[in-house]
C-alpha positions, 0 to 999 in steps of 0.5 A, spaced: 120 791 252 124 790 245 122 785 241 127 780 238 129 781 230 134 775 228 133 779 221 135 786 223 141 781 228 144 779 221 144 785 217 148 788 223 153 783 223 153 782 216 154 790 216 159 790 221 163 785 218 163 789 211 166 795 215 172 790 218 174 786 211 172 794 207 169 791 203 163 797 204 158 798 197 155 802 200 153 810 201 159 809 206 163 810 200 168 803 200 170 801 194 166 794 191 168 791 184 162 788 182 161 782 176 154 783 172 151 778 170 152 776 163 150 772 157 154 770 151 151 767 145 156 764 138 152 764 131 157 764 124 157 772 125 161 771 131 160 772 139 154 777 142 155 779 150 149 781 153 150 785 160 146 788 165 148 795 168 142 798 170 144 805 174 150 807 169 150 811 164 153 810 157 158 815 159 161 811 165 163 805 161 169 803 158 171 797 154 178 795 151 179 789 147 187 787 146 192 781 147 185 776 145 182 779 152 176 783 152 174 788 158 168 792 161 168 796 166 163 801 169 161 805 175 156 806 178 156 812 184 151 813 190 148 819 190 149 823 196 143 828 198 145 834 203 140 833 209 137 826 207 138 819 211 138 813 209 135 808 212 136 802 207 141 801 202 141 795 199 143 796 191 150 795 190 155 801 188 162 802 186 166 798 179 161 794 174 167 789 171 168 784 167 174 781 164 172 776 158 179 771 155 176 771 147 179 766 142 183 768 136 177 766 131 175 773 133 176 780 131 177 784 136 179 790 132 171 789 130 168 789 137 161 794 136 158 796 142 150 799 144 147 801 150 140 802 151 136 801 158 143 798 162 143 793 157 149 793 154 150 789 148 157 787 145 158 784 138 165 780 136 166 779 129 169 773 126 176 774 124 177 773 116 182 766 117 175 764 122 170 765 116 167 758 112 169 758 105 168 754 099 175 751 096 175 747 090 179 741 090 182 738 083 183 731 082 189 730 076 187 737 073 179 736 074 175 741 078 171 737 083 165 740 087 166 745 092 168 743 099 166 748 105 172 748 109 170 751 116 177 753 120 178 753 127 183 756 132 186 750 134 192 750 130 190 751 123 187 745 123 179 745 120 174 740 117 171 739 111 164 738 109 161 736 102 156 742 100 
């Protein structure tokens, strides 16, 4: 008597739709583009995006930063072995990428990356338009005190703030 695995029932389907659709990221060799997770955080240095891409090694990843866009991308290969059968795959395989629109506040031309254990770190600089300074501001020909101008991208307009 066969006993009724409604789990293993669903795997199969959602197998054989994965081969109809070729959307395989298995070791059955399809080509999946895959988005790792990410977090981003801002502070007055500029940006910092953290991923994870865990299985890639630092030479499989490839980042370009231009036209105010920046994008990471990596692959990550199933390793087939001769005379080994697999009997579950369940990590993804196939291109890691993400595709980030960054504000002209930032300076791409700046963009440093590390990667250590299949964290990789990414930090965007500030341009130099986008960096608080103070002005002084003369009244009838007397200098009054310093303001901190804090530019924006939004058409050049800013705020100021007594310091």
């Amino acid at each position: 008597m066969m006993r009724f695995d409604p789990f293993r029932e669903i795997e199969e389907l959602t197998q054989r739709m994965d081969r109809s659709f070729g959307s395989a990221g298995g070791p059955s060799g399809g080509s999946v583009r895959l988005a790792p997770p990410v977090d981003v955080h801002e502070d007055e240095r500029g940006l910092e995006l953290t991923l994870d891409l865990p299985g890639v090694s630092p030479d499989a990843i490839q980042i370009e930063a231009e036209n105010n866009t920046l994008t990471v991308q990596a692959d990550r290969r199933y390793a087939r072995t001769e005379g080994r059968t697999a009997h579950r795959v369940e990590r993804a395989y196939g291109t890691l990428a993400r595709t980030f629109s960054v504000p002209a506040k930032y300076d791409l031309k700046g963009v440093e990356a590390d990667f250590d254990h299949g964290t990789l770190t990414i930090r965007v600089p500030r341009s130099e338009a986008a960096q608080k300074r103070a002005v002084t501001v003369r009244s009838a020909g007397q200098a009054t005190a310093p303001k901190t101008v804090d530019a924006s991208a939004d058409a050049g307009a800013g705020s100021a703030q007594q310091a």
